[in-house]
LUMLUMNU-144648 format. One record per residue (C-alpha): residue in three letters; residue number from 0; x, y, z. Coordinates in pm, whole numbers, always signed. Layout:
nugu code = ALA; pos = NUM; px = X; py = Y; pz = Z
...
% end
This chain:
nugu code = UNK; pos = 0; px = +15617; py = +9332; pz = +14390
nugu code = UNK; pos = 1; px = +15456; py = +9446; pz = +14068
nugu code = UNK; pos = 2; px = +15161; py = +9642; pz = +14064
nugu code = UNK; pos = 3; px = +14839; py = +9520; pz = +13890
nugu code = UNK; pos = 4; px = +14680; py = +9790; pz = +13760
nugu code = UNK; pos = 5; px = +14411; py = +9769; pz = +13499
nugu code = UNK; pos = 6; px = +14433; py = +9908; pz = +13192
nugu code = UNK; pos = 7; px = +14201; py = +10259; pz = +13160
nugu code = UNK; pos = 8; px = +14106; py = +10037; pz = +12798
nugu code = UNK; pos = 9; px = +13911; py = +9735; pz = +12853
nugu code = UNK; pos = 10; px = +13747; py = +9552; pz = +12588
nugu code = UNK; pos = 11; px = +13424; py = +9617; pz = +12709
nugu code = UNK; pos = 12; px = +13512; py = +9997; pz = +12698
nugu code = UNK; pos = 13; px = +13637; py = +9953; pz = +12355
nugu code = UNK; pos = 14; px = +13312; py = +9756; pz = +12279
nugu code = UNK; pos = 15; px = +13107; py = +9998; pz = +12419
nugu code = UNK; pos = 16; px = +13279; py = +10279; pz = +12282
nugu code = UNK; pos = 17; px = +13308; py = +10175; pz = +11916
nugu code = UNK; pos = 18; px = +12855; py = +10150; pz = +11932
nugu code = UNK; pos = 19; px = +12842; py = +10482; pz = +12028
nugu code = UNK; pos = 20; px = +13067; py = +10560; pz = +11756
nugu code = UNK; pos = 21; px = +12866; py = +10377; pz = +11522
nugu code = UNK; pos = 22; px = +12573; py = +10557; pz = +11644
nugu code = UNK; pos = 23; px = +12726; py = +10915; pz = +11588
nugu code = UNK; pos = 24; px = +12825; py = +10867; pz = +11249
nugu code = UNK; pos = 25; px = +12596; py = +10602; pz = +11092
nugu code = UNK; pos = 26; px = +12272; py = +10743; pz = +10867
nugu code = UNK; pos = 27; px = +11924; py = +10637; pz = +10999
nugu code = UNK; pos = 28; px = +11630; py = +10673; pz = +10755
nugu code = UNK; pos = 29; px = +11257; py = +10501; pz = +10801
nugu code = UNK; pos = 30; px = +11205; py = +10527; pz = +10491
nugu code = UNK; pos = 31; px = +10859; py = +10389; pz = +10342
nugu code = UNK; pos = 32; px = +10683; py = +10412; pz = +10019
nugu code = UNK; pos = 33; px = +10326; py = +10365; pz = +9905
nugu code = UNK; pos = 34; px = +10392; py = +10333; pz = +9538
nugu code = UNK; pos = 35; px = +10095; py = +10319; pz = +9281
nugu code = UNK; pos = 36; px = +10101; py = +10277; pz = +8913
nugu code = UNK; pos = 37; px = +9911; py = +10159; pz = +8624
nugu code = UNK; pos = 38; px = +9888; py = +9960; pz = +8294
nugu code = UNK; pos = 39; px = +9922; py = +10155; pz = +7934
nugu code = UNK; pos = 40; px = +9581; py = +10317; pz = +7883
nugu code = UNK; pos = 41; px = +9433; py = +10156; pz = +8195
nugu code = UNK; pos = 42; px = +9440; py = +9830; pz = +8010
nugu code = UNK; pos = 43; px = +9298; py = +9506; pz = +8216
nugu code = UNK; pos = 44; px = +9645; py = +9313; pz = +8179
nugu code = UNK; pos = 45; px = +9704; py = +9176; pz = +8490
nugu code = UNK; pos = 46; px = +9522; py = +8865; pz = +8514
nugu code = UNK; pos = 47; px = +9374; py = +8773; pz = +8857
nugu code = UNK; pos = 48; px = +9449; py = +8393; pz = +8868
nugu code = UNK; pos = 49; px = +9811; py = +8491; pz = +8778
nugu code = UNK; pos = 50; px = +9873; py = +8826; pz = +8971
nugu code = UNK; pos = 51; px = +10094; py = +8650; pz = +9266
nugu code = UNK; pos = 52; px = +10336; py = +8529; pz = +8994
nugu code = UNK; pos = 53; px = +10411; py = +8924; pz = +8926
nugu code = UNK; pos = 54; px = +10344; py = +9018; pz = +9277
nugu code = UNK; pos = 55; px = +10623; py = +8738; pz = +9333
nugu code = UNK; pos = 56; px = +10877; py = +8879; pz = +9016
nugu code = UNK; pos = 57; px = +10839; py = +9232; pz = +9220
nugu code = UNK; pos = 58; px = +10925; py = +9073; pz = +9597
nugu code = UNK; pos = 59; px = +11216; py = +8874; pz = +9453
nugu code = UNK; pos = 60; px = +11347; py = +9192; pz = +9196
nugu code = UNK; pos = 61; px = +11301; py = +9417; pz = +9522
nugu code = UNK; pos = 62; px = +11455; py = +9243; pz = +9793
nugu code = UNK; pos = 63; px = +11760; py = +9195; pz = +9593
nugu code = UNK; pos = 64; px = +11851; py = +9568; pz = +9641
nugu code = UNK; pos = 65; px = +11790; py = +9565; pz = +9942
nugu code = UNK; pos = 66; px = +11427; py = +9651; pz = +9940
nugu code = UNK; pos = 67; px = +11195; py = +9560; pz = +10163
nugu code = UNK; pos = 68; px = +10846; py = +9463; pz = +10034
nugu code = UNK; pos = 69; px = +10562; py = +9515; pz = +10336
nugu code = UNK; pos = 70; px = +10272; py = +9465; pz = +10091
nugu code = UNK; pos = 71; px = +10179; py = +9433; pz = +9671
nugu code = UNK; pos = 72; px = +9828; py = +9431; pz = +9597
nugu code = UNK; pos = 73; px = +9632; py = +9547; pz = +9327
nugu code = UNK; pos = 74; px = +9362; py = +9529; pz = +9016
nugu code = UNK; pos = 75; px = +9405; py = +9438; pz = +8663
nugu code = UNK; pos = 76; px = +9479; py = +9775; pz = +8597
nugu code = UNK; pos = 77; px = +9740; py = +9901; pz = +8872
nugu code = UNK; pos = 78; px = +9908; py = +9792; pz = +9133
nugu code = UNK; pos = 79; px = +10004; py = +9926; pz = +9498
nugu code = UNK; pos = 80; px = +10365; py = +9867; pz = +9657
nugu code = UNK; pos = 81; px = +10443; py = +9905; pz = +10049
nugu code = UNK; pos = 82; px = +10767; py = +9936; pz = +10067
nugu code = UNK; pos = 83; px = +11084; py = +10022; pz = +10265
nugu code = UNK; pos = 84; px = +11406; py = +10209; pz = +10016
nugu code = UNK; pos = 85; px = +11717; py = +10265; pz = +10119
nugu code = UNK; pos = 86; px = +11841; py = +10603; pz = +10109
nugu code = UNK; pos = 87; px = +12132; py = +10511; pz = +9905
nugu code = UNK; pos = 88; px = +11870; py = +10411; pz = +9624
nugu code = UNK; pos = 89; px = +11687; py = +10698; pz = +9489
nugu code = UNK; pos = 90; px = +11289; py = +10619; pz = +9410
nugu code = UNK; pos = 91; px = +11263; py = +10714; pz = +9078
nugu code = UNK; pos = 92; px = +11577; py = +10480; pz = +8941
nugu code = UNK; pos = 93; px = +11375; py = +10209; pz = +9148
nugu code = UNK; pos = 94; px = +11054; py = +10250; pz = +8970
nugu code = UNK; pos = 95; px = +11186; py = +10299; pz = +8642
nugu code = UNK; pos = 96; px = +11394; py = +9989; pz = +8667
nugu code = UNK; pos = 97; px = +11083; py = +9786; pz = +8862
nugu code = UNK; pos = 98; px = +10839; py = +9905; pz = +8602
nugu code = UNK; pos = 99; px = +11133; py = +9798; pz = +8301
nugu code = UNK; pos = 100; px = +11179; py = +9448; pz = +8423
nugu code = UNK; pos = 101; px = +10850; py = +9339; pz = +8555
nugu code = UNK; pos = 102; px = +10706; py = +9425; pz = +8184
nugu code = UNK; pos = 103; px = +10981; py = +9257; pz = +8060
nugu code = UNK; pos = 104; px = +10875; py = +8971; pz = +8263
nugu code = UNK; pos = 105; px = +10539; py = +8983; pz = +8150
nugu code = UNK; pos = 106; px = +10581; py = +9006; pz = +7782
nugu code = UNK; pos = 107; px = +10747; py = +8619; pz = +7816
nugu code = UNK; pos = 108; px = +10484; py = +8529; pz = +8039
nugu code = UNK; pos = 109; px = +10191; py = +8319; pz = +7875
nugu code = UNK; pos = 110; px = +9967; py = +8418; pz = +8191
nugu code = UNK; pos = 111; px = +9986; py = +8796; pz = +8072
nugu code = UNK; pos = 112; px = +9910; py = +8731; pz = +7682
nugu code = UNK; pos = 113; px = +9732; py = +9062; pz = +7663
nugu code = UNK; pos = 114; px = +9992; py = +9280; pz = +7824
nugu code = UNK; pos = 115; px = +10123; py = +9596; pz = +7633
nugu code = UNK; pos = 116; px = +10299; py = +9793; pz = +7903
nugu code = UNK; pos = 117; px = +10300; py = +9999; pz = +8213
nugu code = UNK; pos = 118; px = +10158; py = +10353; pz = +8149
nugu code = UNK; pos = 119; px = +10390; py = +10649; pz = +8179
nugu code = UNK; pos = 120; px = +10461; py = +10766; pz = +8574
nugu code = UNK; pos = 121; px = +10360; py = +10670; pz = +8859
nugu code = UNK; pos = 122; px = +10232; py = +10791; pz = +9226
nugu code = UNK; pos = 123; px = +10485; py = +10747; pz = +9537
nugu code = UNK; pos = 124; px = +10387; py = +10878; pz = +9877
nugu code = UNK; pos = 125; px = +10536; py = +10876; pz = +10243
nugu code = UNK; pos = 126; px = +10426; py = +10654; pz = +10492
nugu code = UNK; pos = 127; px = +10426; py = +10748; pz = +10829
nugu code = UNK; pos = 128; px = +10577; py = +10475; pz = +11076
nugu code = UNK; pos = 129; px = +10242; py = +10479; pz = +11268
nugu code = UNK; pos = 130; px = +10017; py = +10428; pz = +10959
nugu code = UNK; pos = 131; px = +10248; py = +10139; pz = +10791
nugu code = UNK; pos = 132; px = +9969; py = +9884; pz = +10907
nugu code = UNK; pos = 133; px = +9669; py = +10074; pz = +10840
nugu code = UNK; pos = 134; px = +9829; py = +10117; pz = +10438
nugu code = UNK; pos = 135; px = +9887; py = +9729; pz = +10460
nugu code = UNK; pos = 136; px = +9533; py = +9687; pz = +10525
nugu code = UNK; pos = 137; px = +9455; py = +9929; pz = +10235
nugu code = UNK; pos = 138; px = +9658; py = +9766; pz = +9990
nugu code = UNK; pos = 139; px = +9511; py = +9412; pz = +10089
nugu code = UNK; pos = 140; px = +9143; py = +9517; pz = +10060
nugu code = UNK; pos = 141; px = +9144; py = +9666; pz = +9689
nugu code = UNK; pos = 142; px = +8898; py = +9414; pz = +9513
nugu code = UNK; pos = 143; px = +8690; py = +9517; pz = +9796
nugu code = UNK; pos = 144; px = +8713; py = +9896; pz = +9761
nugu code = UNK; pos = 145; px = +8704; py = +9870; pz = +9377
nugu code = UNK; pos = 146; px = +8345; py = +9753; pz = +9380
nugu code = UNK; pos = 147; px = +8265; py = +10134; pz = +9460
nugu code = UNK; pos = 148; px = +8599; py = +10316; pz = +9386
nugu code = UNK; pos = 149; px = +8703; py = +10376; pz = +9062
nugu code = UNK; pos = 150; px = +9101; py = +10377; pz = +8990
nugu code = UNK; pos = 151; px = +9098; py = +10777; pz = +8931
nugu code = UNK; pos = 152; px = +8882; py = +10835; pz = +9270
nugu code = UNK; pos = 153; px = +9106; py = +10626; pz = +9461
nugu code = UNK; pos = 154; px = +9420; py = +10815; pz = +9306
nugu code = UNK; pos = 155; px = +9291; py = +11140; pz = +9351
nugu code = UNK; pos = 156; px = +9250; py = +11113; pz = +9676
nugu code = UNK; pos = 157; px = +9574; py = +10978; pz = +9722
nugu code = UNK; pos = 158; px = +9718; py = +11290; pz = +9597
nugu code = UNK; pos = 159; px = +9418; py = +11470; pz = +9832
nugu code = UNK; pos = 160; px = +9574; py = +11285; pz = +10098
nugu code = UNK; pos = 161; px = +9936; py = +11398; pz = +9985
nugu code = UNK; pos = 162; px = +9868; py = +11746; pz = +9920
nugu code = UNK; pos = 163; px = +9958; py = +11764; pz = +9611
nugu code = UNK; pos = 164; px = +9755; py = +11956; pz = +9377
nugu code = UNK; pos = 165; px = +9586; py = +11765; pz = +9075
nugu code = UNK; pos = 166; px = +9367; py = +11929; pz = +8795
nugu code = UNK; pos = 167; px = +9193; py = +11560; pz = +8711
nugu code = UNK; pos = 168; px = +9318; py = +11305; pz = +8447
nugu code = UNK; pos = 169; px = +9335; py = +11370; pz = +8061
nugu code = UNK; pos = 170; px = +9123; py = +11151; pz = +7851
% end
């Protein structure tokens, strides 16, 4: 009579096997972004009654790379970005593409009639996992802040916040 014996290979062994695999040699980042930048000379361009159709542009242009967009929020003069990057896309190719098309998007736009550009640079700081909420919040509320806050305040002590050393803005 034959004997049964199992094979030491099961499919659940091979199932199991081939996660811990993946595990070993896949890349894990958490990597999120609270991105600030502004219009040429501080220009009022973005138009309150119209800023969800650029808010909207930026989702849509973002999550097609693979982006994912936690929060845009802004005033006429800047804007704020929460957002998850992938390490396989640096930040600064995002931006400058971001910042290229969205004002390309804008200049067609009737909604943004006074729009020029975005102004040179921009801010981008880490976001700890913990704090992804709390930013969220901070992005939502900036008419509110604004009322006391003035753009270079609030950027300044983004960079405070940072650690990263700033001498003040040149006028």
């Amino acid at each position: 009579m034959p004997s049964r014996v199992a094979s030491a290979w099961t499919p659940i062994k091979i199932c199991v096997l081939s996660y811990f695999l993946l595990l070993l040699y896949m890349s894990h980042t958490s990597l999120t972004y609270h991105i600030v930048f502004g219009t040429w000379c501080r220009f009022p361009a973005i138009v309150e009654e119209h800023e969800r159709e650029l808010y909207k542009f930026i989702h849509t242009f973002s999550t097609e790379r693979e982006i994912v967009i936690r929060r845009i929020g802004g005033m006429p003069d800047h804007i704020h970005i929460l957002c998850d990057i992938p390490a396989k896309i640096a930040l600064a190719d995002f931006v400058k593409s971001l910042k290229s098309e969205s004002s390309k998007f804008m200049r067609v736009n009737p909604h943004f009639s006074n729009w020029k550009s975005w102004a040179e640079g921009y801010g981008a700081f880490t976001v700890d996992s913990s704090l992804r909420e709390t930013r969220k919040l901070y992005i939502m509320n900036q008419k509110q802040h604004h009322r006391v806050l003035s753009f270079e305040d609030e950027y300044s002590c983004l960079l405070k916040e940072a650690g990263v050393e700033f001498s003040g803005f040149e006028h």
